[in-house]
C-alpha positions as CSV (number, residue, x, y, z in Angstrom):
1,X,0.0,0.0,0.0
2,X,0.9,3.7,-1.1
3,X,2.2,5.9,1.7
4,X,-0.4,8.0,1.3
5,X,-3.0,5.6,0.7
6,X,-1.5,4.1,4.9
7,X,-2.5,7.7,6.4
8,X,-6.3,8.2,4.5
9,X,-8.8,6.7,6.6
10,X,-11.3,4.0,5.6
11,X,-14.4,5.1,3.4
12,X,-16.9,4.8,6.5
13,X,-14.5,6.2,9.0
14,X,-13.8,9.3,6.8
15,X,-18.0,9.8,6.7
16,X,-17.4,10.1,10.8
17,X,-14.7,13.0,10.2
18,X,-16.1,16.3,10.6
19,X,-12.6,18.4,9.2
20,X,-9.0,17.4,8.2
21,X,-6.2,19.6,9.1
22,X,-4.5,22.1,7.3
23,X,-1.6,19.3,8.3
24,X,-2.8,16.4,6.9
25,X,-3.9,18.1,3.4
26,X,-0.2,19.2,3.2
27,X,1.4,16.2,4.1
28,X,-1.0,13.7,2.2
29,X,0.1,15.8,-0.6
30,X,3.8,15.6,0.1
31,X,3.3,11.7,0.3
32,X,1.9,11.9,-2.9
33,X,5.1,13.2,-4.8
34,X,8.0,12.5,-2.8
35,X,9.4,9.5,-0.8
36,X,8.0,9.0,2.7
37,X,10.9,10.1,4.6
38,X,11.3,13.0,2.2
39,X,7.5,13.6,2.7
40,X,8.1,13.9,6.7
41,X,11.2,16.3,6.1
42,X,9.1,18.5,4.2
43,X,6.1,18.3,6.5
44,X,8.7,19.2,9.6
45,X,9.7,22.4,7.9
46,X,6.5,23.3,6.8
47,X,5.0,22.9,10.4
48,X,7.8,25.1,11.7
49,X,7.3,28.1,8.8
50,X,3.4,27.9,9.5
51,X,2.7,26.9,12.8
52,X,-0.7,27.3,13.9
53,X,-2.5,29.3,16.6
54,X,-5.8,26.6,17.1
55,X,-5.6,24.4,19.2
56,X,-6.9,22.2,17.0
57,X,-3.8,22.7,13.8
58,X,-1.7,22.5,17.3
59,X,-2.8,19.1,18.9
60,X,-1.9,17.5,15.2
61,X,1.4,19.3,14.4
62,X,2.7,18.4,17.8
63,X,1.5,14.6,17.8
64,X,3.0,14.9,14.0
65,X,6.4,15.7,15.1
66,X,6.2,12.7,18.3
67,X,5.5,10.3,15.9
68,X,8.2,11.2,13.7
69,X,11.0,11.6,16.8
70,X,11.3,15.3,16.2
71,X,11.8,15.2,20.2
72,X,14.3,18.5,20.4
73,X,11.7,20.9,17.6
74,X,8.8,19.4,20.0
75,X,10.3,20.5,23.7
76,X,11.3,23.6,22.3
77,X,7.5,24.2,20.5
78,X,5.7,23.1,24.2
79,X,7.8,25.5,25.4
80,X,6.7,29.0,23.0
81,X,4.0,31.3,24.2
82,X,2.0,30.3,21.1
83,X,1.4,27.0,22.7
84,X,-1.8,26.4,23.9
85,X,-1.2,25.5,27.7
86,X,-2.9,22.3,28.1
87,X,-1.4,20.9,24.8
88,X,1.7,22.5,25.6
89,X,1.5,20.8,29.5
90,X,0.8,17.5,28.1
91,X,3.3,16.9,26.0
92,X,5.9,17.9,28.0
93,X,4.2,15.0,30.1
94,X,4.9,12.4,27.1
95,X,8.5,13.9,26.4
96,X,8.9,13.1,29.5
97,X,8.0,9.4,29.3
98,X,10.4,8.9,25.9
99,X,13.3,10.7,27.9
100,X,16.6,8.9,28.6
101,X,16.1,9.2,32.7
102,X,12.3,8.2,33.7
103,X,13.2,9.1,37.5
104,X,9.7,10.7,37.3
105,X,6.6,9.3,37.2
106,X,3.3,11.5,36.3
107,X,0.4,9.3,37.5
108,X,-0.9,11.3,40.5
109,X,-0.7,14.5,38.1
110,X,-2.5,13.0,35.0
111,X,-4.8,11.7,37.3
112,X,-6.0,15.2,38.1
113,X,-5.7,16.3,35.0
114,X,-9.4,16.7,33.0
115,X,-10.0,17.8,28.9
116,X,-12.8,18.4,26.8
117,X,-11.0,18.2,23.0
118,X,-11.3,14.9,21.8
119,X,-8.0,14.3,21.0
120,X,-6.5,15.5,24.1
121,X,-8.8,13.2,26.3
122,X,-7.9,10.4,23.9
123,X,-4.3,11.4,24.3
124,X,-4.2,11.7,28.2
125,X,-6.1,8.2,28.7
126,X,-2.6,6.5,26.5
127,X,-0.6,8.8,28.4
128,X,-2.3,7.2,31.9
129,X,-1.7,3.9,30.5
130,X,2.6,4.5,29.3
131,X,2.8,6.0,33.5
132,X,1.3,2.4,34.9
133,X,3.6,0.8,32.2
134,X,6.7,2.6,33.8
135,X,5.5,1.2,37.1
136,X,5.4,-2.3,35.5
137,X,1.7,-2.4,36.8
138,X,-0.1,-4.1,33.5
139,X,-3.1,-4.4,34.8
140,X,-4.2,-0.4,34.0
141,X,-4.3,-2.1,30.2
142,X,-7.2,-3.9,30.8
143,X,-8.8,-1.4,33.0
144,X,-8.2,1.6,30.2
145,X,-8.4,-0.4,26.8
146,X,-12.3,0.0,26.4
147,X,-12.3,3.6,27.3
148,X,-9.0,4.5,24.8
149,X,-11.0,2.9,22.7
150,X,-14.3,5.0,23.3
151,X,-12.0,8.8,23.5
152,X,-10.5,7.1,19.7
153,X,-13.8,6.6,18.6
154,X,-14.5,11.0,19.4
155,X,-11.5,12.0,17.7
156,X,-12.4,13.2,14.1
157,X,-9.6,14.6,11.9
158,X,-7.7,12.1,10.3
159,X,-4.2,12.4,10.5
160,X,-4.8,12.5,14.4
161,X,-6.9,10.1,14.2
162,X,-4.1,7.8,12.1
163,X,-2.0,8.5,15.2
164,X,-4.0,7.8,17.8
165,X,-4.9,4.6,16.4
166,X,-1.4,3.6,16.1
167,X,-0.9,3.8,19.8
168,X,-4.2,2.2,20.6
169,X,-3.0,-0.5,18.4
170,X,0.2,-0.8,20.6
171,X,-1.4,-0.9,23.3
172,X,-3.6,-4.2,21.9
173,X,-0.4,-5.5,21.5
174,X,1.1,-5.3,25.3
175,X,-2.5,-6.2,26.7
176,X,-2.3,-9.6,25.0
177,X,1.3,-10.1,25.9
178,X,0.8,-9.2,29.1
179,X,-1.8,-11.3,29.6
180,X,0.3,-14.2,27.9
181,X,-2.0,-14.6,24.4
182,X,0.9,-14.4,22.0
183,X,-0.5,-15.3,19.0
184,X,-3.0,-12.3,19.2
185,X,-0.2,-9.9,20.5
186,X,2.4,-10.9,17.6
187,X,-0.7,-10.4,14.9
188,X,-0.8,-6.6,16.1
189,X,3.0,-6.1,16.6
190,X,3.5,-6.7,12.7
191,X,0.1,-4.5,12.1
192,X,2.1,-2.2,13.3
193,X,5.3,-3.1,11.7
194,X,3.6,-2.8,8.3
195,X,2.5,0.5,8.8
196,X,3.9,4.3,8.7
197,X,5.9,4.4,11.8
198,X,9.8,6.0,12.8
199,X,12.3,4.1,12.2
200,X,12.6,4.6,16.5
201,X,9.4,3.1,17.3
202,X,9.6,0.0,14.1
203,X,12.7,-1.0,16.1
204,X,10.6,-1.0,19.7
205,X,8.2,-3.2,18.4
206,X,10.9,-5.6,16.6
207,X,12.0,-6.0,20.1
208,X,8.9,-6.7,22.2
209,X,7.9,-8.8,19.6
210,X,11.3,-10.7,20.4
211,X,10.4,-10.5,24.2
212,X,6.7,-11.9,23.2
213,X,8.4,-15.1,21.4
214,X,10.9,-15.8,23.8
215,X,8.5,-19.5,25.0
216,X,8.4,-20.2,20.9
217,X,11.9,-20.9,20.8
218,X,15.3,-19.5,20.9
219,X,15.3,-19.0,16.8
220,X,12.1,-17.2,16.3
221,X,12.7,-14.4,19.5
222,X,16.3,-14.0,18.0
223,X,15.2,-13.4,14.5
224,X,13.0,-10.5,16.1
225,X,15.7,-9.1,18.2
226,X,18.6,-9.0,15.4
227,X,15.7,-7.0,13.3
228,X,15.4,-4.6,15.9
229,X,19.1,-3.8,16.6
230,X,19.3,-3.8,12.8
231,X,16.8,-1.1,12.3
232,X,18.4,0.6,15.6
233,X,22.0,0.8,14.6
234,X,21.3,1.5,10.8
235,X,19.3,5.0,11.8
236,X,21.5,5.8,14.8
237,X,19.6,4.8,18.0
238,X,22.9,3.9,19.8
239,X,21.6,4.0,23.3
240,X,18.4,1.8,22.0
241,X,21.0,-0.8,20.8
242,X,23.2,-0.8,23.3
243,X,20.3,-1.7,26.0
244,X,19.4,-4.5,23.9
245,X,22.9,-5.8,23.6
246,X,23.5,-5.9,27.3
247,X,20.1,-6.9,28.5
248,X,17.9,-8.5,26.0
249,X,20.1,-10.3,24.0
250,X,21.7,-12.2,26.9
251,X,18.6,-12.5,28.7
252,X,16.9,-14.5,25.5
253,X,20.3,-16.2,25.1
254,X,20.9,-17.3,28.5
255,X,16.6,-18.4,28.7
256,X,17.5,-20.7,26.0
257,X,21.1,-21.5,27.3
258,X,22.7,-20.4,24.2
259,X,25.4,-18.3,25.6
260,X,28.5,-19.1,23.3
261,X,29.9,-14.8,22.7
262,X,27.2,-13.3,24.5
263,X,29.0,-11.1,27.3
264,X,27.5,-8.2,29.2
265,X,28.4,-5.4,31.7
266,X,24.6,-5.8,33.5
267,X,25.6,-7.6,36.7
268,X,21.4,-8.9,36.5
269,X,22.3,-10.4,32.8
270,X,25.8,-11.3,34.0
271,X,24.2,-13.6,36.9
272,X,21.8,-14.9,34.6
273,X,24.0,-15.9,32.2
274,X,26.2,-17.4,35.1
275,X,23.2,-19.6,35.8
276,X,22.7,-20.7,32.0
277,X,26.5,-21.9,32.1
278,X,26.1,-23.7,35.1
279,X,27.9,-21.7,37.5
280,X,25.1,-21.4,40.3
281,X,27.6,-19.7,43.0
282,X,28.2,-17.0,40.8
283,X,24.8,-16.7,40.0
284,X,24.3,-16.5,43.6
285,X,26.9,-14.0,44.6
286,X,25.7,-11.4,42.5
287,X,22.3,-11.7,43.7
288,X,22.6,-11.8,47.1
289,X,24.4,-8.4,47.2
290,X,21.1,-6.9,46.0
291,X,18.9,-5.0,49.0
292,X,16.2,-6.4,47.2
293,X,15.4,-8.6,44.1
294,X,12.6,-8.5,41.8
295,X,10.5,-11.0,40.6
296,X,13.2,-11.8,37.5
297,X,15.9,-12.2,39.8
298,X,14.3,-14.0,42.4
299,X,13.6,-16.7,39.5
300,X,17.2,-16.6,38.5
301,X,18.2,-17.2,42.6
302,X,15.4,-19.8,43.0
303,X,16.7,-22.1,40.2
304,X,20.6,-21.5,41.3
305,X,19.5,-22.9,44.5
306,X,17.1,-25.2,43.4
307,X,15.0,-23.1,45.5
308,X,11.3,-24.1,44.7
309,X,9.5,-22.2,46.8
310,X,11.0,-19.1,45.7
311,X,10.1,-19.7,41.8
312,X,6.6,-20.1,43.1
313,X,7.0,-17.0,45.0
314,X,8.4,-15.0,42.0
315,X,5.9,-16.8,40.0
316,X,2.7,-14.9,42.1
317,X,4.5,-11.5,42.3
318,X,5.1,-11.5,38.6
319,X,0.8,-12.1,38.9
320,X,-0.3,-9.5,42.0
321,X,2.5,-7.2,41.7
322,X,2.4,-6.4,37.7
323,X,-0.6,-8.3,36.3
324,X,2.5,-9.9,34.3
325,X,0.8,-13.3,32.8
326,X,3.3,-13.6,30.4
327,X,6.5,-13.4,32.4
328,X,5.0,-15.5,35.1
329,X,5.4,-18.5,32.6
330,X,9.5,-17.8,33.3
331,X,9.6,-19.3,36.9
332,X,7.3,-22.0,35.9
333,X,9.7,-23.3,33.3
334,X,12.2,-22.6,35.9
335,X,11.0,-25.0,38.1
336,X,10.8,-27.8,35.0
337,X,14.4,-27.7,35.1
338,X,15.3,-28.4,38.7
């Protein structure tokens, strides 16, 4: 499908659209005669020589550039006078979120917060979710889904509503992961693979999906992981890949115990791959000089010891503590292999 043709909604959904931006005329258009990445450049440059004064034009040119990973022209645009404050407050919210440090979590604030525009309150309710997702507390997926879905359903110009339903897709993904249906969650990872997404967040998704396979075998997680630090080192996400190379890579490699070349400077990753090779007291000493351990590590320690009670334990935290169906499954095959 034409780039262009990705972004137009469908024939009955477009009846439901009461305006289109002066945005997503000018970038449809773009798509139209230029290459996508080309299109985006040109759409950038043109939001920045026209920006708007509605909050309306505003809402779409600032989820425009999010979507795109213009981070820097967005925290300096949340920051102008022109900025409508609640759109301007809100995204400084999600920049937040995608930051290197997340030593801050909003929750109590965007509890408080309120907003009448459609896409704002469609916006807010993701931006709820991501804040419980930093606190590794899944369960705020299934108690959110069915209203994202409701504020998406309100939201009626196109391009935004393109957007939205982008992250409302994502979200359909790491709802069925997390509540360990894989099959469902890996149809809606490559739904969102296949479409019109940054190079930043196709090379996320490549490496839940990874995550989300790792029970399917060591072979179909890894072919989803070397995607992802493909796509990551080809457009310059350095810190991206280097995260992966020290913690998901040997955490998939030591699961499956196929540790030949895989090093790491994570002691967590270290121990586990200590405990794939065997070497329980290892394992063991980097463990115990943790104050406290969480439900991954306590599974690493339990099996080093051949500690059953303690996979069970880690196996019910992963449960009550993060709503983490998926991960649960680890102790479990844990225990299998004392």
């Amino acid at each position: 499908m034409a780039d262009d043709q990705l972004i137009e909604p469908s024939p009955l959904r477009k009846l439901q659209m009461s305006r289109t931006s002066s945005l997503y005329d000018v970038y449809l258009d773009y798509l139209r005669k230029y290459p996508r990445r080309d299109a985006v450049l040109r759409t950038k440059d043109y939001i920045l020589s026209h920006f708007p004064r509605t909050i309306d034009e505003q809402i779409v040119c600032m989820e425009f550039f999010y979507m795109n990973d213009f981070f820097e022209e967005l925290s300096v645009i949340t920051e102008s006078p022109y900025i409508n404050k609640e759109v301007g407050h809100l995204y400084r919210v999600i920049l937040s979120q995608t930051g290197r440090d997340k030593n801050k979590n909003y929750l109590d604030e965007l509890k408080d917060l309120h907003f009448m525009h459609p896409s704002l309150r469609c916006l807010h309710l993701f931006t709820l979710v991501y804040s419980y997702q930093d606190l590794k507390v899944f369960t705020a997926l299934d108690k959110y889904l069915d209203e994202c879905d409701q504020a998406l359903q309100q939201v009626d110009e196109p391009l935004m509503y393109y957007y939205l339903n982008q992250r409302y897709q994502e979200l359909l993904f790491y709802h069925y992961w997390k509540t360990n249906n894989s099959i469902l969650a890996s149809r809606y990872a490559y739904k969102m693979i296949n479409t019109e997404v940054s190079s930043r967040r196709k090379s996320r998704m490549h490496h839940d999906l990874a995550l989300c396979q790792l029970f399917n075998g060591y072979e179909s997680s890894m072919e989803s992981l070397l995607k992802s630090m493909e796509i990551a080192q080809k457009h310059g996400h350095l810190r991206f890949l280097q995260t992966v190379k020290n913690r998901s890579l040997p955490f998939i490699s030591s699961f499956h115990q196929r540790t030949e070349g895989i090093s790491t400077t994570d002691p967590v990753e270290q121990a586990h791959l200590a405990l794939a090779r065997g070497d329980y007291e290892k394992t063991q000493q980097i463990l115990h000089s943790f104050p406290s351990l969480t439900p991954f590590q306590e599974s690493y320690l339990g099996l080093a010891t051949g500690n059953r009670e303690m996979l069970r334990h880690s196996y019910h935290r992963f449960i009550q503590e993060q709503g983490d169906y998926f991960f649960a499954q680890l102790p479990l095959a844990y225990l299998e292999r004392i």
